[in-house]
N, C-alpha and C positions, 0 to 999 in steps of 0.2 A: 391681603390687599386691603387697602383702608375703604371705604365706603365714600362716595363721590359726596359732595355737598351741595344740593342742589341749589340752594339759597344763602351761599353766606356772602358777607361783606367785604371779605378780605380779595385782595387780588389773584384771580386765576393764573397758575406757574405750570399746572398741566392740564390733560384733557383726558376724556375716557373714552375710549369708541367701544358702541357696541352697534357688532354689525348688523342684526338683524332683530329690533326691538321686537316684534310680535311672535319671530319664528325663529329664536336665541339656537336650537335644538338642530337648524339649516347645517350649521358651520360643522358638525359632526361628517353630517355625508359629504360634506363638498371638499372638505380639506383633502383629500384624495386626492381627487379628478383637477385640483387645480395645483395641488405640489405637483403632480405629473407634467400640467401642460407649462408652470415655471419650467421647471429643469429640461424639459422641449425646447421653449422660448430661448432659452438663456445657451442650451447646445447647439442647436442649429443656426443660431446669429454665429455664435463664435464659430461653428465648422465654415458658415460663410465668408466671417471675415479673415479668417486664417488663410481660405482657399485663394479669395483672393489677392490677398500679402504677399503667398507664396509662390502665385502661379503667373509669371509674370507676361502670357498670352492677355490675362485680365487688366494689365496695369492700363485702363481704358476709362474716358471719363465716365461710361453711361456706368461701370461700375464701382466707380468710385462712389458717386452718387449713391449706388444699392450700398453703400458700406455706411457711407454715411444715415443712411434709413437704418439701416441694422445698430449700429449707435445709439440712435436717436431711440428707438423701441429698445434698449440693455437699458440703458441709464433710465426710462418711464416707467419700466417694470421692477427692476430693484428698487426705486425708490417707491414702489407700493407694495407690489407682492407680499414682499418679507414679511412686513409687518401685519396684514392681513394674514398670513400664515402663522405668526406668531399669537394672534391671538384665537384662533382655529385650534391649534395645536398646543399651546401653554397659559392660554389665557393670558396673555399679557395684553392688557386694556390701555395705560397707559401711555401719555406722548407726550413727551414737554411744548413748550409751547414754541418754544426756537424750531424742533422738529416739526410740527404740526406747520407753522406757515413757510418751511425750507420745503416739504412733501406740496404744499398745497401749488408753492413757486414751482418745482418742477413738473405739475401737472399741468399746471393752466399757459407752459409756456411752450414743452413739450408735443400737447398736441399738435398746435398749430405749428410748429416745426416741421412736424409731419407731414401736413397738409403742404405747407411749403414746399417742403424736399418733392412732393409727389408733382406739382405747380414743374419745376424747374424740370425733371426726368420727362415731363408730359413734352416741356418745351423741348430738349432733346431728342423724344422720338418726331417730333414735328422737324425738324431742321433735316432729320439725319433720312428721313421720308418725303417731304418734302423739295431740301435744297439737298442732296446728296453730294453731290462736286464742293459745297461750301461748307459741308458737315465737319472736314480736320480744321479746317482755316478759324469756326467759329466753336466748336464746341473743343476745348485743348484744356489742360489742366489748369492754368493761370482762369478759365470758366468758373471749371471747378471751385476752386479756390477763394475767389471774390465770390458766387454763388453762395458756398455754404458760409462764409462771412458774412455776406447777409441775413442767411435765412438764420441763423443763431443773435446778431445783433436785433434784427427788427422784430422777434417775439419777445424777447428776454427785456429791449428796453419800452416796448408798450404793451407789454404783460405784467411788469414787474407792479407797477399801482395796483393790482388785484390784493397780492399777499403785504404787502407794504399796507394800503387802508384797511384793510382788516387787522391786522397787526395792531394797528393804532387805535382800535376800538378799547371802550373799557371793560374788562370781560371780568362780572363781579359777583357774576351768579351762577347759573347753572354750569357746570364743568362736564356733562356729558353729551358727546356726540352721537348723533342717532345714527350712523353711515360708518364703514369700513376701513373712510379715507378722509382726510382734512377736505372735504369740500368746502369751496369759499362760501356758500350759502349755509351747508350745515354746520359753519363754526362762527358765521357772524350771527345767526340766527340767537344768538347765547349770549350776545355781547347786549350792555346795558344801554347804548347806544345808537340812534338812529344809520341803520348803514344804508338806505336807499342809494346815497352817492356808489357806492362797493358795488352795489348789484347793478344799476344803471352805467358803470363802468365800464363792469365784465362784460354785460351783456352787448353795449357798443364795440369795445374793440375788439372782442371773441369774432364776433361775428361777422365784420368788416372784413378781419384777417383772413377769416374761415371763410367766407361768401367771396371775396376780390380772388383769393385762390385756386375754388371749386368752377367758378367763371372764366379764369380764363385756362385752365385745366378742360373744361368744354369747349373751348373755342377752339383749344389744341387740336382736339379731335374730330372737330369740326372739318379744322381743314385736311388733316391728316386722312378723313374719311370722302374730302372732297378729291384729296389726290389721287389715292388709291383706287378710286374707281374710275379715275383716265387711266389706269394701267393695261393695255392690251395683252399681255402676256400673261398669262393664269397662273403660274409660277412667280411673276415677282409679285404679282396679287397675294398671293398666299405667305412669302415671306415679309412683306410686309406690312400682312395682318398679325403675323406671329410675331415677330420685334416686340410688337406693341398690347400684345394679348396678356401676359401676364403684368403688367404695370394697370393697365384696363381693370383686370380682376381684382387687384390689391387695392387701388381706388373705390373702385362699386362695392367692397365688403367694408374698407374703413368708414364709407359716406352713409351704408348703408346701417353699419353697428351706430355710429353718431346721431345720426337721426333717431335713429329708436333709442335710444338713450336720452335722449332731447323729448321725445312726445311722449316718452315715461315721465319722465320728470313735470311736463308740462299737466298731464293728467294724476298728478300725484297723488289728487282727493279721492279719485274713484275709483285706483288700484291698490293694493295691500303696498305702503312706502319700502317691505322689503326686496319685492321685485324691483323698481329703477336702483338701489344701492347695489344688488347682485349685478344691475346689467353694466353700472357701472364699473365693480371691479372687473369683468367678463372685459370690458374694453381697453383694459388697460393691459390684459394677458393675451386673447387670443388675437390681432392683428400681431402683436412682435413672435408669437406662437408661429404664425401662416405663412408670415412675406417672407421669411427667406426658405421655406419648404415648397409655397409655388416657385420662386423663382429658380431654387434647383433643381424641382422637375422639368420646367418649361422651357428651361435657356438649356439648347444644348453647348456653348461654350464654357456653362457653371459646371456641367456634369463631367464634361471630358477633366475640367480644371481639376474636378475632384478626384477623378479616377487615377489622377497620374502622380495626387499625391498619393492615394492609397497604394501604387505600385511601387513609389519608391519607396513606402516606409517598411511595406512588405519585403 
């Protein structure tokens, strides 16, 4: 492999990631434990989405939705993992430059997809707990459908200015990435060019997207917790804490990895920079890892779904 050039003149065509500048010797132990939890990730979506293709008790909007999440977490993780792995396991450091801001666009538009899709399912358990008699009338596939055409239109087109202004920077110098993954800060950081606009960009519409979402995601359960407790029967109390209990935990674990991922980053000078790059590949494996293994423990309609493909194939 040619030796990166950290100063020269000529125009930057690829890039080098190295993942862990201080602790290069990480990637040995961890290639492991994290090719394990890909091919977790990347099975349990698909037994998901298969089970609910096939089982057609499921053909239901609250799981269309969960499919739709399981998508959204296949398509975030193959476009990171891999290539993290590939440089764990073969050392392959390099990324062109089309790759590098293609990886960086499915990151930065992806998450908040997420957040989205979890916004919309919050509103579902709210309607279906809430208004129950009006739950078929408003939550129907034609929901579905305009929903997830949203939530894919409104990130992709006021996300896509992150990897487009970077893109357009002049990157003339240094060609090596200190991080895992094309972040938009550890690759404009390289460029010869003022990018404050880049980073004052992301940082507005990240966050507006991410914040308008998580707001009214709490408002959901707001009221979903205000109904529930006018329940005089102890029994629908309990079912319809459970509806709603594993969509809950899949939330408090994505908000909860994000944040600390964020006040790593925020604290960058006064932790070793390779812990926030570890926590961020961690984030981009273990939620599409967990959400659909909580949700086939939890839901008993995912599990019978499952059990009955396992009978007929048996």
């Amino acid at each position: 492999m040619t030796s990166p050039s950290n100063y020269s003149s000529a125009p930057v065509s690829e890039f080098l990631l190295i993942c862990f500048p201080n602790y290069q010797s990480w990637q040995h132990w961890l290639s492991l434990p994290l090719t394990l939890l890909f091919l977790l990730a990347m099975g349990a979506n698909a037994i998901l989405l298969i089970t609910i293709w096939l089982e057609e008790s499921l053909h239901e909007p609250m799981y269309y939705l969960l499919s739709l999440l399981s998508l959204l977490d296949m398509v975030l993780c193959l476009t990171v993992i891999p290539k993290v792995l590939a440089i764990f396991w073969f050392d392959i450091r390099s990324i062109s430059f089309s790759a590098c801001f293609f990886q960086m666009f499915i990151m930065n538009s992806f998450l908040p997809m997420e957040s989205c899709t979890f916004m919309v399912m919050a509103y579902d358990r709210y309607v279906a707990i809430c208004h129950p008699l009006r739950y078929p009338s408003i939550i129907t596939g034609q929901f579905v459908a305009k929903a997830s055409a949203f939530i894919i239109a409104r990130n992709s087109l006021l996300l896509s200015p992150v990897p487009i202004l970077s893109a357009q920077l002049r990157y003339c110098g240094k060609n090596v990435i200190e991080n895992c993954i094309c972040a938009n800060l550890s690759v404009s950081r390289l460029s010869c060019d003022n990018f404050s606009l880049n980073r004052i960009y992301q940082f507005v519409a990240g966050w507006t997207l991410l914040g308008s979402d998580f707001l009214l995601i709490f408002l959901s359960y707001i009221f979903i917790l205000r109904a529930v407790l006018r329940f005089k029967a102890e029994g629908a109390l309990v079912k319809a804490l459970s509806t709603c209990g594993s969509h809950f935990i899949l939330i408090l674990f994505f908000s909860t990895i994000l944040l600390v991922v964020v006040l790593t980053n925020v604290a960058r000078g006064r932790i070793p920079m390779d812990i926030p790059i570890l926590l961020n590949v961690l984030h981009h494996l273990i939620p599409p890892a967990l959400n659909p293994i909580v949700y086939g423990f939890r839901t008993k309609e995912l599990k019978q779904g499952f059990q009955k493909l396992l009978q007929r194939g048996l």
